[in-house]
N, C-alpha and C positions, 0 to 999 in steps of 0.2 A: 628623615623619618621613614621606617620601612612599610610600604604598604601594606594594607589590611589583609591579604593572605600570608604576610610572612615574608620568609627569603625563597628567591625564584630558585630554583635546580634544573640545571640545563638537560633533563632526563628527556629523551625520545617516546610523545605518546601515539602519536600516529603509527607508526612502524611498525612495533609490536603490536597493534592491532587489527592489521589488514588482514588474517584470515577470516576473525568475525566481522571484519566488515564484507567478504566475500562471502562467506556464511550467511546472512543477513538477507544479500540481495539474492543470491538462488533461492533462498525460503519466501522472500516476497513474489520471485516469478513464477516457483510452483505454486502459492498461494492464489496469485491472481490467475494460474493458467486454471489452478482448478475452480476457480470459483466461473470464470469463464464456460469451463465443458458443462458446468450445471445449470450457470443460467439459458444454455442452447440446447439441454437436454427434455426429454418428452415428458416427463413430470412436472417441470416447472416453466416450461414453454405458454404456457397462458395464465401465469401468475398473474394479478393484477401487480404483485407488486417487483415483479420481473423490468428491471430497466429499459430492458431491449424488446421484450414484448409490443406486439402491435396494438394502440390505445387508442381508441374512438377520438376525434377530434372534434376538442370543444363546439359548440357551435355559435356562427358569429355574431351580436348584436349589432344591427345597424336600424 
């Protein structure tokens, strides 16, 4: 009984694809370099909601 996608064809899919996979990740580490210079730049530097921004530390109940 043939499985549910059919008959396999021994075609190479990885291989022809490694430019956009090189594609892909330059565009994620400009992405993340630039979202990086923005979160350390002077406009967004005391965002509240800036990750890396300095944030008051809860205070403790005891």
């Amino acid at each position: 009984m043939p499985g549910l996608l059919g008959k396999k064809f021994p075609a190479p899919v990885a291989g022809p694809m490694w430019p956009f996979f090189a594609a892909g990740l330059v565009i994620m580490y400009g992405i993340n370099s630039a979202q990086t210079a923005m979160m350390n730049s002077a406009e967004f530097k005391n965002d509240p909601r800036n990750p890396s921004a300095a944030s008051p530390k809860p205070a403790d109940k005891h």
